[in-house]
C-alpha positions in Angstrom: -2.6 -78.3 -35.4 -5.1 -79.7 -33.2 -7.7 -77.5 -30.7 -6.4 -76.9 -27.7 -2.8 -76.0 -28.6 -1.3 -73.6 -27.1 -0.2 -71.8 -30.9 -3.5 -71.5 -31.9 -4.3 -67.3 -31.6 -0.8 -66.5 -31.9 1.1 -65.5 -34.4 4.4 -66.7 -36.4 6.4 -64.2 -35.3 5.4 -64.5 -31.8 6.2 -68.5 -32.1 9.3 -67.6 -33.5 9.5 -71.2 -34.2 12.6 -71.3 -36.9 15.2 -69.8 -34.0 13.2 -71.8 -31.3 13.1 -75.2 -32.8 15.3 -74.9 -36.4 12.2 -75.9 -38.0 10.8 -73.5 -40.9 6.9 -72.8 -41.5 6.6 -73.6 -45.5 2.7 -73.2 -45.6 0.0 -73.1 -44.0 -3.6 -74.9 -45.3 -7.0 -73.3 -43.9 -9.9 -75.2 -44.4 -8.4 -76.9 -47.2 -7.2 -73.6 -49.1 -3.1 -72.7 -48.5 -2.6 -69.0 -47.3 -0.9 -66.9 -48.4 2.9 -67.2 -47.8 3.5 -67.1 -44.2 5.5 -64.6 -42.7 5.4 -63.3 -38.8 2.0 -61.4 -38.9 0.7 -65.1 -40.1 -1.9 -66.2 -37.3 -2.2 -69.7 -36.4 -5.8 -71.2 -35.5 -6.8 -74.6 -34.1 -6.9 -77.1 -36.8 -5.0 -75.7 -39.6 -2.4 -77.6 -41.5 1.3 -76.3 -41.2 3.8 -77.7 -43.6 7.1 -77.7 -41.7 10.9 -77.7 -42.9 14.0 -78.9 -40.7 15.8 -81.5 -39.7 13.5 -84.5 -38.0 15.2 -83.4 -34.7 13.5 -79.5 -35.6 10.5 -81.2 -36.4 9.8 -82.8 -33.3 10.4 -79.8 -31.1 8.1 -77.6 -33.5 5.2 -80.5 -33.1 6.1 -80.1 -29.3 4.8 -76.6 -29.3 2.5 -76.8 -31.9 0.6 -79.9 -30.0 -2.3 -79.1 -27.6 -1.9 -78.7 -23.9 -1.4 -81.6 -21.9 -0.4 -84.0 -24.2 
């Protein structure tokens, strides 16, 4: 996830990604080092790694909202 995206301070469960897009978070990476499993308490920050699951067509509408603004 790059700075700048309009994710980063917010939380999983807020996202609610899965029912929004179909895709499912599997991980995420933090300064190299995976987190815990996520779950919807699970804050996203600028420049973590987010391993996604899903269909490509899920994919590309969880990168959609996971990209920064303006792009």
């Amino acid at each position: 996830m790059m700075k700048g995206s309009r994710a980063a301070g917010r939380t999983l469960a807020e996202l609610d990604l899965r029912r929004r897009t179909g895709a499912t978070v599997l991980s995420v990476v933090r300064n190299e080092q995976p987190l815990p499993p996520p779950d919807g308490p699970t804050r996203l920050e600028a420049e973590d790694l987010v391993v996604l699951y899903g269909p490509h067509e899920a994919i590309d509408r969880a990168l959609a909202l996971l990209e920064p603004v303006g792009r």
